[in-house]
N, CA, C and O atoms as CSV, one atom per row, in Angstrom:
chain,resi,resn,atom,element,x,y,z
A,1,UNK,N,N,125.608,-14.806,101.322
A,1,UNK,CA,C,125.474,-13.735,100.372
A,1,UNK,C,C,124.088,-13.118,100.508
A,1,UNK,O,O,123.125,-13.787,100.883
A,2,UNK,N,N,124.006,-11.766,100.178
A,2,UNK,CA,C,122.875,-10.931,100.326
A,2,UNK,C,C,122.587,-11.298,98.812
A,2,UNK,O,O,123.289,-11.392,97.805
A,3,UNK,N,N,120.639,-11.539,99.226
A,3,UNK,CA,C,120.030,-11.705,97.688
A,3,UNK,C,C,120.013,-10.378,97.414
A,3,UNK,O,O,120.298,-9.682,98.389
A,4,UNK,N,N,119.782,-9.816,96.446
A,4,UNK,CA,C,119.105,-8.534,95.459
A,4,UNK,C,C,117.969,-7.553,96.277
A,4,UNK,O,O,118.070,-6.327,96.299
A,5,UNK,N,N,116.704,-8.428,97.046
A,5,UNK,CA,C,115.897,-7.886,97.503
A,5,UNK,C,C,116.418,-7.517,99.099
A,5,UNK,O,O,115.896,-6.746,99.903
A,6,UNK,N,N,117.487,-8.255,99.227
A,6,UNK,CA,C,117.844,-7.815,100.779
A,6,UNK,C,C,118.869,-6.459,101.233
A,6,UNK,O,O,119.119,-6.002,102.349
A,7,UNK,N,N,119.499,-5.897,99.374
A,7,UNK,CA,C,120.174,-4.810,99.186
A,7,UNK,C,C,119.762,-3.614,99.536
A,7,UNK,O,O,118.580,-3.651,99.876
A,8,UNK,N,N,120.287,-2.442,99.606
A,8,UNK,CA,C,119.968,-1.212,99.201
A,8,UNK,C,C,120.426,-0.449,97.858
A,8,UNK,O,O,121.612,-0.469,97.527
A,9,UNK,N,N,119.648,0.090,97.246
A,9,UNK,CA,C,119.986,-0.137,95.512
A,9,UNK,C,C,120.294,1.299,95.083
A,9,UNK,O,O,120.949,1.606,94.088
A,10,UNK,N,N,119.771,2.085,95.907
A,10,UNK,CA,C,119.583,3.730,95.172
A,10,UNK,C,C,120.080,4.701,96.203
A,10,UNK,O,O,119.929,4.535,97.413
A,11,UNK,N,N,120.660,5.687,95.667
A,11,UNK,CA,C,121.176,6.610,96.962
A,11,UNK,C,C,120.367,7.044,97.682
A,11,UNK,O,O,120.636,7.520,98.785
A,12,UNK,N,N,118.921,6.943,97.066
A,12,UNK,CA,C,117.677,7.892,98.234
A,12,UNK,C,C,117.743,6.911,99.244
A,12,UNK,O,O,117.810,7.280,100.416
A,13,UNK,N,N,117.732,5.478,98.898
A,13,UNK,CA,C,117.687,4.637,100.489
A,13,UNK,C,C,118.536,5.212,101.401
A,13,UNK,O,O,118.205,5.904,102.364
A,14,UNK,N,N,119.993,4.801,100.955
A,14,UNK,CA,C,121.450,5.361,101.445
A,14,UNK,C,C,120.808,6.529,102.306
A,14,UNK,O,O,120.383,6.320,103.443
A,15,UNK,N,N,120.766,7.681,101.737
A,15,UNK,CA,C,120.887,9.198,102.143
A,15,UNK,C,C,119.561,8.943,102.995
A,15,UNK,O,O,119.826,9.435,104.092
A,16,UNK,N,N,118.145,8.373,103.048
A,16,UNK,CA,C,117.699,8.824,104.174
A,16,UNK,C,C,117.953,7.886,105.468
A,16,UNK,O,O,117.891,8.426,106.572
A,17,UNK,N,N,118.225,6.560,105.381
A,17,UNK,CA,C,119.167,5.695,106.159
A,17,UNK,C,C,120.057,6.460,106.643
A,17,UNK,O,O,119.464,6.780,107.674
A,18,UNK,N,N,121.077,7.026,106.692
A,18,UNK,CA,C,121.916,7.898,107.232
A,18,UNK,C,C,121.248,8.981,107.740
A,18,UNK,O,O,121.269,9.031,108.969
A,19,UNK,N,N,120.683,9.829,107.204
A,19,UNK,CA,C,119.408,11.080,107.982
A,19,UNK,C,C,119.055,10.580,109.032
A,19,UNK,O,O,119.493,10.739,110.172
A,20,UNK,N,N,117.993,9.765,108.526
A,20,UNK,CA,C,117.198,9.609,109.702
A,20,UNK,C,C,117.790,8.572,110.598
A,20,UNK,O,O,117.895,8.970,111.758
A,21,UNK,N,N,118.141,7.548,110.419
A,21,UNK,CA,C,118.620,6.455,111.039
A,21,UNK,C,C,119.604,6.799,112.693
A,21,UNK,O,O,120.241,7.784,113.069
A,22,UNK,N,N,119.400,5.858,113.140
A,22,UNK,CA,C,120.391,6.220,114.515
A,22,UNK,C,C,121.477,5.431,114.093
A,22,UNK,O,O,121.372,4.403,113.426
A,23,UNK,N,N,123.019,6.175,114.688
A,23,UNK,CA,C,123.975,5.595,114.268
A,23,UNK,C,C,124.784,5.326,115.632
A,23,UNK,O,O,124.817,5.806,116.765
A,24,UNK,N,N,125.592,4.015,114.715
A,24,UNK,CA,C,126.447,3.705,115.868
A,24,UNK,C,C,127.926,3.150,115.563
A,24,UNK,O,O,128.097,2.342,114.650
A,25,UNK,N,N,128.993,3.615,116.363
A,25,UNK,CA,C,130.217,3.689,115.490
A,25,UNK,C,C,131.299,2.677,116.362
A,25,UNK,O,O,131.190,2.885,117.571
A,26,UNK,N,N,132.081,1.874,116.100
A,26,UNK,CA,C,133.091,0.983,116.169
A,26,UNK,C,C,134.588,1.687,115.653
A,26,UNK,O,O,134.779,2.764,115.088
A,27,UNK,N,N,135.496,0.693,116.058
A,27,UNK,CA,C,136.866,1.159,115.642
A,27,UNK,C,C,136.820,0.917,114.242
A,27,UNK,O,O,137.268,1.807,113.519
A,28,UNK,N,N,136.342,-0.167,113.692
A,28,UNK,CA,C,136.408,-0.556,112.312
A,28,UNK,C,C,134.976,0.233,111.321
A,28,UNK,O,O,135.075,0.782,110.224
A,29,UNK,N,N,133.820,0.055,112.093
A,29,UNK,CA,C,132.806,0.791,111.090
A,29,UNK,C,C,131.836,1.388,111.569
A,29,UNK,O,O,131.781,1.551,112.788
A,30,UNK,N,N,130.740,1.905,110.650
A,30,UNK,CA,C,130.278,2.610,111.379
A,30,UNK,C,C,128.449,2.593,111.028
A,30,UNK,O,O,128.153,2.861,109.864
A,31,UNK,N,N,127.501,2.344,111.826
A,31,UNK,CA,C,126.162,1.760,111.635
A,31,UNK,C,C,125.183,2.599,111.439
A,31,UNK,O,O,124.781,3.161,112.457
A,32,UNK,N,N,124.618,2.892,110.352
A,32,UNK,CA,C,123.383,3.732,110.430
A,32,UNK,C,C,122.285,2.770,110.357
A,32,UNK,O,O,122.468,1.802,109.620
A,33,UNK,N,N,121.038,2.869,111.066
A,33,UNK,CA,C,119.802,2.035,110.791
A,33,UNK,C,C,118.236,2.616,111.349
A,33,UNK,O,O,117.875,3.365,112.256
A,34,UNK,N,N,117.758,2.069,110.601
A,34,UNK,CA,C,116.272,2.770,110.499
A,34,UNK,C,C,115.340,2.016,110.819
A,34,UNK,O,O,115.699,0.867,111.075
A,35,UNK,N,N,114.187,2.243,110.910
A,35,UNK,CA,C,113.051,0.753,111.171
A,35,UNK,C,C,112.871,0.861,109.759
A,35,UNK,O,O,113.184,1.913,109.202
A,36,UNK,N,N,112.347,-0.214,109.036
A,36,UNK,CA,C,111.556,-0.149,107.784
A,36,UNK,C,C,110.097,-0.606,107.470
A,36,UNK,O,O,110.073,-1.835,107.538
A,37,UNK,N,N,109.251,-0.256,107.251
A,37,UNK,CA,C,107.747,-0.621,106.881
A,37,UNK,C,C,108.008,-1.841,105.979
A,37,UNK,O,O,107.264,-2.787,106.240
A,38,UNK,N,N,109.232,-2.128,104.589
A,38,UNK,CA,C,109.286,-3.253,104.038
A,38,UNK,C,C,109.123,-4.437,104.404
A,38,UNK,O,O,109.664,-4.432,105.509
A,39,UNK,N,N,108.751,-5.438,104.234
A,39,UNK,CA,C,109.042,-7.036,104.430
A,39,UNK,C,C,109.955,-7.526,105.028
A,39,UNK,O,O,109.748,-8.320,105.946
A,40,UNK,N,N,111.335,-7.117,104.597
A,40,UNK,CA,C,112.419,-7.686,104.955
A,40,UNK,C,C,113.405,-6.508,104.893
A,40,UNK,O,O,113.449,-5.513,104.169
A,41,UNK,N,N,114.385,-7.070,106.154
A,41,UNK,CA,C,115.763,-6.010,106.461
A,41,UNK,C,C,116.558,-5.919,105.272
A,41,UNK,O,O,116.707,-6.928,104.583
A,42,UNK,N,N,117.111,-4.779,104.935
A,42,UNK,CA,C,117.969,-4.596,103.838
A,42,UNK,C,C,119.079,-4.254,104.364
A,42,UNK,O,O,119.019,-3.979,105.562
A,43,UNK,N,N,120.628,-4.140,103.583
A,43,UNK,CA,C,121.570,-3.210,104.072
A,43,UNK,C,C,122.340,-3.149,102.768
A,43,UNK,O,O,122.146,-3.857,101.780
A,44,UNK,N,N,123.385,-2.047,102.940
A,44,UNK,CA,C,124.387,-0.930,102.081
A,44,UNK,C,C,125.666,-0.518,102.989
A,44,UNK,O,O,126.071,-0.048,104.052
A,45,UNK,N,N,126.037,-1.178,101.472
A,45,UNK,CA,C,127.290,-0.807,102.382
A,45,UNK,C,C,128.344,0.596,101.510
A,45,UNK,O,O,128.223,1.131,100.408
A,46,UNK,N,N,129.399,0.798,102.715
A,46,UNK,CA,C,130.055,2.093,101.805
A,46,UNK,C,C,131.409,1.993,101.970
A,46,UNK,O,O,131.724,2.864,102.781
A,47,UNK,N,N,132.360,1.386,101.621
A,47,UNK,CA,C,133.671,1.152,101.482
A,47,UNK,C,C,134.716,2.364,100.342
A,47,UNK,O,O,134.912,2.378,99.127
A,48,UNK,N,N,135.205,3.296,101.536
A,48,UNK,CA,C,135.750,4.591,101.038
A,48,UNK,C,C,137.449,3.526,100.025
A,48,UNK,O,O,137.884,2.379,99.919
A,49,UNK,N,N,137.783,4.990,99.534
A,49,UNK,CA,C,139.094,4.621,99.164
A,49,UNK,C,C,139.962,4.667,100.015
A,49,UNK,O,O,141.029,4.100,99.780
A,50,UNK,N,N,139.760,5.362,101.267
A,50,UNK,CA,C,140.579,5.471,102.439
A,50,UNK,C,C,140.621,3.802,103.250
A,50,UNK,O,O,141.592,3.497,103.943
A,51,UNK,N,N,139.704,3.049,103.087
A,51,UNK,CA,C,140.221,1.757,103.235
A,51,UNK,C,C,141.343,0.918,102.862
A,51,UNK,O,O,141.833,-0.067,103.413
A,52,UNK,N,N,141.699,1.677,101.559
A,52,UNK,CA,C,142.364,0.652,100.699
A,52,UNK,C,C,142.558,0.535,99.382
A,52,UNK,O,O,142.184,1.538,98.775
A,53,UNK,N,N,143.076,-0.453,98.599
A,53,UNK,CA,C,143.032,-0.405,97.276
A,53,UNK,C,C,141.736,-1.041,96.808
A,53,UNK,O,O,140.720,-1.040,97.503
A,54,UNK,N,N,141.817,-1.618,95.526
A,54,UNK,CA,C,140.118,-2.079,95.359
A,54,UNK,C,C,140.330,-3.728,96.075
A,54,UNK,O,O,139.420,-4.237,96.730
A,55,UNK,N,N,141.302,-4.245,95.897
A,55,UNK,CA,C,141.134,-5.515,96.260
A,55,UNK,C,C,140.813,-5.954,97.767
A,55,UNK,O,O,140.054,-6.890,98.019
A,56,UNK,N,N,141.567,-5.067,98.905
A,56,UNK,CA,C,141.389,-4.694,99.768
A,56,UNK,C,C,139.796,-4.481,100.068
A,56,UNK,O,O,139.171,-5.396,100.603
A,57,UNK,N,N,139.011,-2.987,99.636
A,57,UNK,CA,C,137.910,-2.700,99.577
A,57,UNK,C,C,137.187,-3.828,98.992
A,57,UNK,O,O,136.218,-3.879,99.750
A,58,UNK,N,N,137.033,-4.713,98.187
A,58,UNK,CA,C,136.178,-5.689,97.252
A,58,UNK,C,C,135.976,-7.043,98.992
A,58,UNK,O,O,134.926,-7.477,99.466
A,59,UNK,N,N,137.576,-7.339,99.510
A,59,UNK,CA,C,137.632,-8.075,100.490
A,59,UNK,C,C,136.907,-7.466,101.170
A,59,UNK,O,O,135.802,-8.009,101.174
A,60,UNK,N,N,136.959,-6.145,102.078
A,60,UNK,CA,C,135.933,-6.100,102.668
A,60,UNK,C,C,134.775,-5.857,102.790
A,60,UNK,O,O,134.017,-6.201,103.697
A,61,UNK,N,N,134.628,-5.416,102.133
A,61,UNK,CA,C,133.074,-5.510,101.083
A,61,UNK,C,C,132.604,-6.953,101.277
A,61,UNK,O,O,131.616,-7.078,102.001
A,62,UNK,N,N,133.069,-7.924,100.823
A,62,UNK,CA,C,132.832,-9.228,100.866
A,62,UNK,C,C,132.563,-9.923,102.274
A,62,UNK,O,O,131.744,-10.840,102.324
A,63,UNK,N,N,133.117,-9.578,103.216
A,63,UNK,CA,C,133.256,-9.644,104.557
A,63,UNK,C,C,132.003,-9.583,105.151
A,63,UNK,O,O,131.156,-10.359,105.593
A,64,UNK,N,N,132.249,-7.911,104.952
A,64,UNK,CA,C,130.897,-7.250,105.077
A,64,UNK,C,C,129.508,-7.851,105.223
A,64,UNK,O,O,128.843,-8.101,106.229
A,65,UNK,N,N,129.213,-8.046,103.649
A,65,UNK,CA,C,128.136,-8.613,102.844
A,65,UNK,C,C,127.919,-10.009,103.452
A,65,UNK,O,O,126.688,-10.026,103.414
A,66,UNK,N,N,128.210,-10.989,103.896
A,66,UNK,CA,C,128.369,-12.170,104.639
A,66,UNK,C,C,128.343,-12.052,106.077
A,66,UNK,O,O,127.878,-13.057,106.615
A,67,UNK,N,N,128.755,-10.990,106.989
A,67,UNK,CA,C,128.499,-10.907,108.185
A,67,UNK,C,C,126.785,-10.615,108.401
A,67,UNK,O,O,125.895,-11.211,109.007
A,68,UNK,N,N,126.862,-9.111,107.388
A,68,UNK,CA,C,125.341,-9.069,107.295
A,68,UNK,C,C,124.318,-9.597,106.871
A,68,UNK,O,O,123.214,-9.051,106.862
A,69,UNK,N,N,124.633,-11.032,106.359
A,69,UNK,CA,C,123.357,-11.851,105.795
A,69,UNK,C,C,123.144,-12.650,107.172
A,69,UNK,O,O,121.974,-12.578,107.548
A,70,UNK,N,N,123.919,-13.337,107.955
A,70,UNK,CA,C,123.227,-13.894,109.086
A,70,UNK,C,C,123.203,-13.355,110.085
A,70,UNK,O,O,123.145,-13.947,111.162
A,71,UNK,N,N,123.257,-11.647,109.901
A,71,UNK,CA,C,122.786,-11.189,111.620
A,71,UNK,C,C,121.797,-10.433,111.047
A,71,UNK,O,O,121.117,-9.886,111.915
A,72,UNK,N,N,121.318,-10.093,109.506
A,72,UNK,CA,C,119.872,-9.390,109.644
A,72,UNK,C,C,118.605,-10.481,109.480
A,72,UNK,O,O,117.390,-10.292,109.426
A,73,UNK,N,N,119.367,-11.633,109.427
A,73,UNK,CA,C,118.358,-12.826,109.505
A,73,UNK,C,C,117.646,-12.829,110.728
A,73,UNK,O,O,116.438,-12.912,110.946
A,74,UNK,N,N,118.734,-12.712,111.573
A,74,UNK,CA,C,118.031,-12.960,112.874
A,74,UNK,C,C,117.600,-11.722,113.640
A,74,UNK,O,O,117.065,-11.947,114.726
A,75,UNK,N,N,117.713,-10.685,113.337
A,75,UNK,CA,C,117.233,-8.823,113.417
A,75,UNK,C,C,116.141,-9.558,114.052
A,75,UNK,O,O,115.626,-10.628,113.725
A,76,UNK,N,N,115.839,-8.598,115.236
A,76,UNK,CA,C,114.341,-8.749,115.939
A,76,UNK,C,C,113.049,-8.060,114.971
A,76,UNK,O,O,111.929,-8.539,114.794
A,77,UNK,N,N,113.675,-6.652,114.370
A,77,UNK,CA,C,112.716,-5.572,113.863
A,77,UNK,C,C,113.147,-5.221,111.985
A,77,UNK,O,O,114.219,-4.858,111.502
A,78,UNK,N,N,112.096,-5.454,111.452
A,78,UNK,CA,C,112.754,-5.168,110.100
A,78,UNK,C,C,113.631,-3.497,109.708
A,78,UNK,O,O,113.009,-2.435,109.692
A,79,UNK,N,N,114.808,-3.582,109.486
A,79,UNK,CA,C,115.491,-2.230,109.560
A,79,UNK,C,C,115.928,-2.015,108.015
A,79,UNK,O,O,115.740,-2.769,107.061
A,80,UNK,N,N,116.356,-1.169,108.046
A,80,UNK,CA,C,117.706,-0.382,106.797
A,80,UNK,C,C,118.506,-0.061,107.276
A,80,UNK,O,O,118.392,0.831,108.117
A,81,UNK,N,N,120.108,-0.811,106.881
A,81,UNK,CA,C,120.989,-0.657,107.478
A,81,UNK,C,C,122.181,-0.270,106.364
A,81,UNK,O,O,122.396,-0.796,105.271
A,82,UNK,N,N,122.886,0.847,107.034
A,82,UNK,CA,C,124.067,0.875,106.035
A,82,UNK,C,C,125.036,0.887,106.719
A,82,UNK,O,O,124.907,1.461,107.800
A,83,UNK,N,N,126.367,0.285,106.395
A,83,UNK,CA,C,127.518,0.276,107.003
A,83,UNK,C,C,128.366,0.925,106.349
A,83,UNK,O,O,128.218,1.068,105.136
A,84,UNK,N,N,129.595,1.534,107.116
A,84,UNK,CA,C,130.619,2.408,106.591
A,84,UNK,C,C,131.780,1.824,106.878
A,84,UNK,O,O,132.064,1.876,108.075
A,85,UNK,N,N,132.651,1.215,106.099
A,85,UNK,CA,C,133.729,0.934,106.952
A,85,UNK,C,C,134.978,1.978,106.839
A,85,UNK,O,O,135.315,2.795,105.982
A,86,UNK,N,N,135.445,1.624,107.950
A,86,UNK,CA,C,136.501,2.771,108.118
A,86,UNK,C,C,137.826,2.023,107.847
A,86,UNK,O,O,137.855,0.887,107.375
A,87,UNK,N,N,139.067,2.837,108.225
A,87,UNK,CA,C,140.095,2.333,107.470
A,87,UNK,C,C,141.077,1.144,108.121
A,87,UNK,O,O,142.015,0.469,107.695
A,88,UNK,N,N,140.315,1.259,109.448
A,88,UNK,CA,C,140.521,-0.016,110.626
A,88,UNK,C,C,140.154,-1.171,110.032
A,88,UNK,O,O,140.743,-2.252,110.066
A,89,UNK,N,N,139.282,-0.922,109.559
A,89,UNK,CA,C,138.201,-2.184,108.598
A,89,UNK,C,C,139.132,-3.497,107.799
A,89,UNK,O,O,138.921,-4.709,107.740
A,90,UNK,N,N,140.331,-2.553,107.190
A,90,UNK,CA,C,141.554,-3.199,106.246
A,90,UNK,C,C,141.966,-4.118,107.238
A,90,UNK,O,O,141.854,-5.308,106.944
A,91,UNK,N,N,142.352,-3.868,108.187
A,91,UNK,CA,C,143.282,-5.240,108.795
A,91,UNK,C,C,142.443,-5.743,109.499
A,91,UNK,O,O,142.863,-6.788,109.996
A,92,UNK,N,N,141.131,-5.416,109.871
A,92,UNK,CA,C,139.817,-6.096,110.383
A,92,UNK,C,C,139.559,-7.306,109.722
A,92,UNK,O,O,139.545,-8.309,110.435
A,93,UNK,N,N,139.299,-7.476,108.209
A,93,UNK,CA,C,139.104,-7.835,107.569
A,93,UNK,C,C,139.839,-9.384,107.542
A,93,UNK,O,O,139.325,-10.467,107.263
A,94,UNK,N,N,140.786,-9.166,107.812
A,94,UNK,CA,C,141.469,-10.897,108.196
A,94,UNK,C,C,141.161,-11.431,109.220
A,94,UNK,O,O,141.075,-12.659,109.241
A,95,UNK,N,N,140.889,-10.616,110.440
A,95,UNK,CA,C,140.025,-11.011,111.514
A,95,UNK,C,C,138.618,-10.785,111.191
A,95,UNK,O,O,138.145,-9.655,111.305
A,96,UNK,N,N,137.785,-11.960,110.723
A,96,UNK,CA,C,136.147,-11.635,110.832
A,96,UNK,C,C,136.101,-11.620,111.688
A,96,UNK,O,O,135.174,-10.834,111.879
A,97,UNK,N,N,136.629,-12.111,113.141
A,97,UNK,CA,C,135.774,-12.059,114.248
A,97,UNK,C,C,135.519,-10.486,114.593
A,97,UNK,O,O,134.444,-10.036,114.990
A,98,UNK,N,N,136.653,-9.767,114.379
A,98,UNK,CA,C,136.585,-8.574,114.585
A,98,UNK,C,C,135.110,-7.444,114.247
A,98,UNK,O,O,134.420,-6.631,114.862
A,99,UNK,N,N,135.195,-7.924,113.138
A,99,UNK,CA,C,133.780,-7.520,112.075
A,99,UNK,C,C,132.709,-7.847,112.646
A,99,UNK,O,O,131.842,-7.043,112.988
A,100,UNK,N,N,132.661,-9.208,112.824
A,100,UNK,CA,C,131.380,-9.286,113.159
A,100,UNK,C,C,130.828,-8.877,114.438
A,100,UNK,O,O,129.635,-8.626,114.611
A,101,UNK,N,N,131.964,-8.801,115.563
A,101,UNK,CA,C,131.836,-8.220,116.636
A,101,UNK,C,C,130.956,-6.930,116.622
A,101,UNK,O,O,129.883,-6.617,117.138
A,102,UNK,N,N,131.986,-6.236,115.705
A,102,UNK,CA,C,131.194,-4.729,115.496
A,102,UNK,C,C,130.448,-4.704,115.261
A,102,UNK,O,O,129.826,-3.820,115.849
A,103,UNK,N,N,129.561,-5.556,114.182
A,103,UNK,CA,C,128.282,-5.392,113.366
A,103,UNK,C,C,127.558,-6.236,114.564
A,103,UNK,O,O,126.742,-5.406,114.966
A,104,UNK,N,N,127.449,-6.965,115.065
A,104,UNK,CA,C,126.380,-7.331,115.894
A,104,UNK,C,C,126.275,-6.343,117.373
A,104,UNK,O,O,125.227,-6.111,117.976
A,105,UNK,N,N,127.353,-5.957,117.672
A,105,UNK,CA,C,126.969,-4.862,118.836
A,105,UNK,C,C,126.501,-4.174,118.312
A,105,UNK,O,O,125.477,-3.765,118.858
A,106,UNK,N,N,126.793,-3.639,117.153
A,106,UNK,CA,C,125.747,-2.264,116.693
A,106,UNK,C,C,124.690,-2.927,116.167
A,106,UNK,O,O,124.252,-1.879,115.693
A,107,UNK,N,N,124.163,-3.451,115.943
A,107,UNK,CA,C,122.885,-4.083,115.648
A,107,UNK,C,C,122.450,-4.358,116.694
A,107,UNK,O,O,121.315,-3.925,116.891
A,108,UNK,N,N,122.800,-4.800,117.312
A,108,UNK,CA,C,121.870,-5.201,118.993
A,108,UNK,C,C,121.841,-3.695,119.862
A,108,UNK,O,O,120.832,-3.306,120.449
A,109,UNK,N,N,122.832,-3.114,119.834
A,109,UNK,CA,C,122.382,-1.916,120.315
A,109,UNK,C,C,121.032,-0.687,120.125
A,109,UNK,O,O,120.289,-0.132,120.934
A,110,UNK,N,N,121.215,-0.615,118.337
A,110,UNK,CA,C,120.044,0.078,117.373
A,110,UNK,C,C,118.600,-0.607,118.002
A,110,UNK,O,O,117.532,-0.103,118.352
A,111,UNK,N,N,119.094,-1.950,117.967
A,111,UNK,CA,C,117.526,-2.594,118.081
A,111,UNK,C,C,117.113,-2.890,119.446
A,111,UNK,O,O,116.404,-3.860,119.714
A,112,UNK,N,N,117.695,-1.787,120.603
A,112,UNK,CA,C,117.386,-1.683,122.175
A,112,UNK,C,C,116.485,-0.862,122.227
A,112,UNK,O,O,116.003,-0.543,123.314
């Protein structure tokens, strides 16, 4: 689980994370990330209704949130990261491997 300080909390993070950030996109989601001057890597996530219902969305959300606590642990560069999942994401979601696939290629990619 992501602590509190490892979140993104406010849409100004969100919105300039996406601006500025380089992105990178998968069948299931999709990666915006930034360097950050902070302490520690954060991330945000954005789970449309086009995923799903809420329980669906809450699952992957949950997914999510757990893939990204042990791959921004090990992040070479402190970033801001937001993820988007797309509607691939839904049946992704029973496959973590799937997920995490995505989220660590795009994380290792950003941070080339």
């Amino acid at each position: 689980m992501l602590p509190a300080e490892s979140r993104l909390r406010n849409a100004a993070d969100f919105r300039d994370t996406i601006r500025q950030g380089v992105r990178c996109g998968r069948g299931s989601l999709v990666l915006h990330a930034r360097r950050s001057s902070l302490g520690s890597s954060r991330a945000g996530f954005v789970v449309s209704k086009a995923v799903g219902n809420a329980v669906t969305r809450n699952r992957v959300k949950r997914r999510l949130r757990h893939l990204a606590a042990g791959e921004l642990g090990s992040a070479p560069v402190v970033v801001d990261v937001v993820v988007r999942a797309l509607p691939a994401a839904a049946a992704a979601a029973d496959l973590a491997e799937d997920l995490h696939a995505a989220l660590s290629t795009c994380l290792d990619r950003l941070a080339a």
